[in-house]
Steps between C-alpha positions, in 0.01 A plus 500: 500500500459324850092450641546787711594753211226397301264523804626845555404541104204383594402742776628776341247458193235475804569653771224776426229233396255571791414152738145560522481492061553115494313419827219357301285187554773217463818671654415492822488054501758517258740720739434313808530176651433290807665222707221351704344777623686805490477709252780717310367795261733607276290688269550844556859511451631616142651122432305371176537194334798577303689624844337219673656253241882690529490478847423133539786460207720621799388213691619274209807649419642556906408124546248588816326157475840302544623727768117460646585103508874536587308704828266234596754218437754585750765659281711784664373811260596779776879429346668807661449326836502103337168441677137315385179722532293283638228717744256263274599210677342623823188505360544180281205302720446203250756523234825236472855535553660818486908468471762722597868344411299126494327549815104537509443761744124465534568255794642771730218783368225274614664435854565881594081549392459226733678606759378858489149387498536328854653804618277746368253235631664520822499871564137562350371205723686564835703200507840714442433790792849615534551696892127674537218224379362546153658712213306831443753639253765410235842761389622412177885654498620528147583732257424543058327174420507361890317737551296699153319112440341370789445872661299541120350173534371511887316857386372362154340193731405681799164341435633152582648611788397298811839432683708699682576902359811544311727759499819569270805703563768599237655785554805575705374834612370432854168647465392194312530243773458689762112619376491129490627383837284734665200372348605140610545253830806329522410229673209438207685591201665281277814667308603366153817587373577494115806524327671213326845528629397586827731789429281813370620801658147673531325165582733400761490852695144477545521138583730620791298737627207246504688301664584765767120612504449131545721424772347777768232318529502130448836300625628295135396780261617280195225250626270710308696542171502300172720553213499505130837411410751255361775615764427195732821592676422876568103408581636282801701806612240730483313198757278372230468178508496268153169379553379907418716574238383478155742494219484538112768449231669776332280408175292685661540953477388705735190636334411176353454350899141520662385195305752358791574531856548881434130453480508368897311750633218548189436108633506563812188794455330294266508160592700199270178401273512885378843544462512161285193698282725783412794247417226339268428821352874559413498113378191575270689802352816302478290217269350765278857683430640233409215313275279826307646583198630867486221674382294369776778514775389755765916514624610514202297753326481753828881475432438609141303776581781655762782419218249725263420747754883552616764382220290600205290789590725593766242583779781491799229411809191256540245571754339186652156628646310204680166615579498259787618677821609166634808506250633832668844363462475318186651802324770530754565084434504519163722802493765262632451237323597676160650755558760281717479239220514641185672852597827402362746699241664175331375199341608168609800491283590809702462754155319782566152528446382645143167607661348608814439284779231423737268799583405688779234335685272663789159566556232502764126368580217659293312692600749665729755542217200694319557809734863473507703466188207449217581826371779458429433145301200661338650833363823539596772474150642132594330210379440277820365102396249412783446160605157458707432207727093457596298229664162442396363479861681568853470347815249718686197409315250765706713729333434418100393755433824718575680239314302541233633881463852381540475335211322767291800736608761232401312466134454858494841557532652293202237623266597889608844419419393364211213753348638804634371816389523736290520850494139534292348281765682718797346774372129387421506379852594865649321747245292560775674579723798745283519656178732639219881500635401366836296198398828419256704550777285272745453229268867487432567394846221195487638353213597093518710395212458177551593227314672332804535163532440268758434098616231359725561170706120437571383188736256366708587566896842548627535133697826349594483309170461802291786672701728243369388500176587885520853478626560202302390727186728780527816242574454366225504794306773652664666171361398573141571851490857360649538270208418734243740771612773271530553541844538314848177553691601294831848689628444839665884653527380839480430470867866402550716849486242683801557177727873539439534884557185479821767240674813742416328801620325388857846536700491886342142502605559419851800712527737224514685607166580850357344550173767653296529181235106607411400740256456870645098483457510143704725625752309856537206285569607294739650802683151625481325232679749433717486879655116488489484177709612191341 
């Protein structure tokens, strides 16, 4: 018997135990936890002490805290690809040496922040004007974590906002820049492009047509482009010169890159002295992952919860519900950032996994998810984990009040999932209204089970600091949940085969090829489009 069978034993003996009937006095400190001051309820899940205990066994038995070190230290755990993880070391502000194959790379880390300080500093203060006087607007071109982090970010810190206005493009389809570009002045807008290798097929498109919107109006169009890339060669052909190009090392993954200069334009919007806040904030969580003991461990025991939730009880989705409408995208984020890293089939010996992997993440702002898919998390027949996200105060403090009912709806919520009600209650509450069959048949329909779980990340004000603490957060538990599965978090070849087959079918596309090597639905497709105007 392995920990997981016996913590399938284990649910099975309790699966039925309601939440709410050991929600007394001392679970809810006892299920909780805090790392300075956020706070991560835990309580009304169906993990009790004996689960709780199994499930940090795993920790023991997987070896998360030497694969935690082996992390921090420099050592190249992402072994499919022979590379470090080392997105800490961008926001390493006062610790030592950090060595990949003998050489510290904290050196280098703190000279890109410096340099993209003075040029943030530059652009927000006028000194860098490019062709039309002062900057008025910034593109970020890049595409999955170029593009998911410091789009997120630049929304979740609107607040702090007081340089130029941001926008971000990603997709290929043309309707995304061009929205953009329309809403822009060349001659005032500064155009980042982001993509490591210089080389990323939807990235570099738009970049050309920037560079084409660009060049109608102001004579060296690449005059007012940076570049976040280690391709110094390609850079310089694109017209960029060295001193705007801002590279990072290949220990550092896609998704893992705002704390960086993917996070370029988040410092340009928000100035350097904020942007250094929100690498504190990661810093802060990076300190208390790697010092509380398990039971305390915010990381580690969110990851505990999601192995319950998914491997054990084998809930297949997790909602994450912030009930702060300035982490719109945090959903969208985070749906990359595990379902890219831990949706893998093999374990790192390349066996096949004995379990399921990573879950389905999604989700949306409360209260707007309230009147949208609710229903189907409070009574529809699949168990759905919720993870809500609230601030104890917002940034518009005339408005209080209304915050104040944002976070009764968010509290309401859990404890509906959790109470539930029954069919006695349903129909007490509507004997007035019906009677014999129809009141049974009414009150059947406003029945909650409930008994369904959820988490609540509580904290002060969402601030730069607490932003990073955030992100920081569900890394690292991405990490443990990596560890404990067995798998490679940091390599993403599931994104491979579509590349491969996009690049193969374009000539086809553009009627350069024939398409009789594709399947017939492909090629009946294609034939399709092309007739209707491709």
């Amino acid at each position: 018997m392995t920990i997981f069978d016996d913590l399938k034993s284990h649910y099975a003996s309790i699966k039925d135990r309601r939440i709410e009937s050991m929600l007394d006095a001392r679970r809810a400190d006892d299920f909780s936890s805090q790392a300075g001051d956020m706070l991560f309820d835990y309580s009304k899940t169906n993990i009790d002490t004996d689960a709780r205990d199994m499930l940090i066994g795993l920790l023991e038995t997987t070896g998360v805290a030497a694969r935690r070190d082996a992390m921090f230290a420099g050592e190249k755990i992402n072994e499919t690809e022979g590379r470090a993880v080392l997105h800490t070391a961008l926001r390493n502000l006062d610790g030592g040496a950090v060595k990949v194959d003998g050489e510290d790379v904290i050196p280098a880390v703190r000279d890109t922040l410096a340099r993209m300080e003075a040029f943030a500093s530059d652009v927000r203060e006028g000194r860098y004007t490019g062709q039309g006087g002062k900057i008025t607007d910034v593109i970020n071109i890049g595409i999955g974590g170029s593009d998911l982090g410091p789009a997120m970010a630049y929304r979740a810190l609107a607040p702090y906002a007081d340089g130029p206005r941001c926008h971000f493009v990603s997709n290929v389809d043309p309707a995304d820049i061009a929205q953009i570009l329309r809403s822009c002045d060349p001659a005032t807008t500064l155009v980042i492009v982001a993509s490591k290798t210089f080389t990323t097929i939807e990235t570099m498109t738009n970049a050309r047509t920037a560079k084409a919107w660009m060049s109608e109006q102001v004579t060296d169009p690449a005059a007012q482009f940076a570049a976040l890339s280690t391709a110094m060669d390609k850079t310089a052909a694109f017209g960029i010169p060295a001193s705007r190009v801002f590279g990072f090392e290949d220990w550092v993954g896609g998704r893992y890159s705002m704390w960086g200069p993917i996070g370029l334009s988040l410092m340009i919007a928000i100035g350097a002295d904020a942007f250094r806040a929100f690498l504190r904030g990661g810093q802060a969580m990076d300190t208390h992952f790697r010092a509380a003991k398990w039971e305390e461990n915010l990381p580690a025991l969110l990851a505990l919860v999601g192995i319950w939730h998914n491997q054990i009880c084998g809930f297949a989705t997790r909602a994450v519900l912030p009930y702060d409408n300035n982490l719109a995208r945090l959903p969208a984020y985070l749906q990359q950032l595990e379902m890219e890293s831990n949706g893998k089939g093999v374990s790192m010996d390349g066996a096949d996994l004995p379990f399921e992997s990573g879950p389905v993440v999604w989700g949306e702002p409360g209260t707007n998810g309230q009147h949208a898919f609710y229903q189907l998390i409070h009574q529809g027949t699949r168990v759905i984990p919720c993870e809500f996200l609230v601030a104890a105060t917002g940034h518009d403090e005339g408005l209080h009040h209304q915050h104040q009912l944002l976070v009764a709806n968010c509290l309401a919520q859990s404890e509906a999932l959790m109470k539930g009600r029954t069919l006695d209650e349903a129909r007490a509450k509507n004997a007035d209204k019906f009677e014999g069959a129809e009141l049974e048949r009414q009150a059947a329909h406003r029945v909650f089970t409930g008994n369904r779980p959820s988490v609540t990340i509580a904290y002060p004000k969402l601030d730069p600091f607490m932003l990073g603490q955030i992100i920081a957060l569900y890394e690292h538990r991405v990490f443990v949940e990596g560890v404990v599965l067995g798998i490679n978090s940091y390599d993403q070849w599931g994104v491979e085969l579509g590349k491969e087959l996009a690049t193969a079918l374009q000539p086809i596309v553009e009627g350069k090829a024939d398409a009789t090597s594709k399947d017939g639905s492909t090629a009946q497709l294609v034939g399709f489009l092309r007739t209707n105007g491709l």
